[in-house]
BAZAFI-277270 format. One record per residue: x, y, z of N, C-alpha, C, O in turn. Coordinates in steps of 0.2 Angstrom, whole numbers, padded with zeros to 4 digits, always signed. Layout:
<rs>
XYZXYZXYZXYZ
...
</rs>
This chain:
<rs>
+0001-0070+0066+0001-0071+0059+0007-0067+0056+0009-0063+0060
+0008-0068+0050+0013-0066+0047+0011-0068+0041+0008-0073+0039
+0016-0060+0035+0015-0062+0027+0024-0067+0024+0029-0067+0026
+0021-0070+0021+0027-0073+0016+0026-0071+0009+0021-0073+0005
+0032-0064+0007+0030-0063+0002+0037-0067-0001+0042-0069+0003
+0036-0069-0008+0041-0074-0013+0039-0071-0020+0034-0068-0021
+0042-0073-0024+0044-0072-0033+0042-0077-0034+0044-0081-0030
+0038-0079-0040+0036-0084-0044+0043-0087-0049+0045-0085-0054
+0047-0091-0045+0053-0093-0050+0053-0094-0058+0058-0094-0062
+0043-0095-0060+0043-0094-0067+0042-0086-0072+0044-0085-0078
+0039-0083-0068+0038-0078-0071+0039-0073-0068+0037-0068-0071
+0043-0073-0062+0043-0067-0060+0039-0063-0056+0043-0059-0053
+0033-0062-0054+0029-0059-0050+0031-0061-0043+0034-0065-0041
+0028-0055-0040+0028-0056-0033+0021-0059-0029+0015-0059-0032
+0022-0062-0024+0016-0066-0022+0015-0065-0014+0021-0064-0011
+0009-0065-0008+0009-0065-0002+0006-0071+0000+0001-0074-0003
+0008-0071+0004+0002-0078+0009+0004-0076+0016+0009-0075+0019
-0003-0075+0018-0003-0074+0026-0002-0083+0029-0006-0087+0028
+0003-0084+0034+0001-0091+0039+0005-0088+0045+0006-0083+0048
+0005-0095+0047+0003-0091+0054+0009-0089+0059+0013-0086+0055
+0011-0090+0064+0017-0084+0066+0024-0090+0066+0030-0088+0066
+0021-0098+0067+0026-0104+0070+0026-0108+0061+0029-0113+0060
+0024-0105+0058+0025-0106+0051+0033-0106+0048+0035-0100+0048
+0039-0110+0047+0042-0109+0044+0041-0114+0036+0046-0117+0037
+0038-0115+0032+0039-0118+0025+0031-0122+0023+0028-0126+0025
+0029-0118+0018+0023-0120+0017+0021-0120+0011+0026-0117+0008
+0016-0123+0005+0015-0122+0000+0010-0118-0004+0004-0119-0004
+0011-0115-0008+0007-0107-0012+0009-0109-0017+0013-0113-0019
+0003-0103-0021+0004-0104-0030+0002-0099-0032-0003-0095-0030
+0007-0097-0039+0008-0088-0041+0002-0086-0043-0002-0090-0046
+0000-0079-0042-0008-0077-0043-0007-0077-0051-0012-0076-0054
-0002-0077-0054-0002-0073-0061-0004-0081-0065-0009-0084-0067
+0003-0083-0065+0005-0090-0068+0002-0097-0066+0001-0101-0070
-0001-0096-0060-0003-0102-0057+0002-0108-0055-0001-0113-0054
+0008-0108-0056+0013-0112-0053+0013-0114-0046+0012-0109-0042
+0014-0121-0044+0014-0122-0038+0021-0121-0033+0025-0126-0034
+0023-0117-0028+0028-0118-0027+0030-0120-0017+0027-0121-0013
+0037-0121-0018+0035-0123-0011+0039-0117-0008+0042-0114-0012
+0039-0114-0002+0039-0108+0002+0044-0111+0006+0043-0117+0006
+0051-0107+0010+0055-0108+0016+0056-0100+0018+0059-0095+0015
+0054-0100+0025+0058-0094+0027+0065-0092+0027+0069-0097+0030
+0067-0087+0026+0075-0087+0028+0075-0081+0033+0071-0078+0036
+0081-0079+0032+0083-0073+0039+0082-0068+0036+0085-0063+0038
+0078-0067+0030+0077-0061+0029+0069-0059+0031+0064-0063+0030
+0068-0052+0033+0060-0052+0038+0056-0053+0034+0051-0056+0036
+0055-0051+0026+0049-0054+0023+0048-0059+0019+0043-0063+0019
+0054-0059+0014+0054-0060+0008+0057-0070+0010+0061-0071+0014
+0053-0075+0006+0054-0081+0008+0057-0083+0001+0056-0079-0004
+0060-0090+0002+0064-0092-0005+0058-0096-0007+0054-0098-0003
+0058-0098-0016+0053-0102-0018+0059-0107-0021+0065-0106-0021
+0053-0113-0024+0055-0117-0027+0051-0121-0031+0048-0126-0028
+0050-0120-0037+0044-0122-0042+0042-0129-0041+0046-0133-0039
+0037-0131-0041+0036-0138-0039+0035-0141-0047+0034-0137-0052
+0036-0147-0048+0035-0149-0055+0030-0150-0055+0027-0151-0060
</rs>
């Protein structure tokens, strides 16, 4: 397992989801805002890119 933390593109907050270790691109939704977004990992160790889903 592994955390993907990401930024809520709308508001800003930070967000986690644990998945699973072969996980690279998944979708979550911000605890604050409730927007849905979609998750990809990049080369960096925690931090995942988002991208607001309409």
């Amino acid at each position: 397992m592994k955390t993907a933390e990401w930024t809520c593109a709308k508001c800003g907050a930070t967000n986690r989801k644990l998945v699973t270790s072969d996980t690279i691109d998944t979708v979550d939704k911000c605890v604050t805002c409730k927007t849905k977004h979609r998750l990809e990992e990049t080369n960096r160790q925690l931090r995942w890119d988002s991208t607001a889903k309409p």
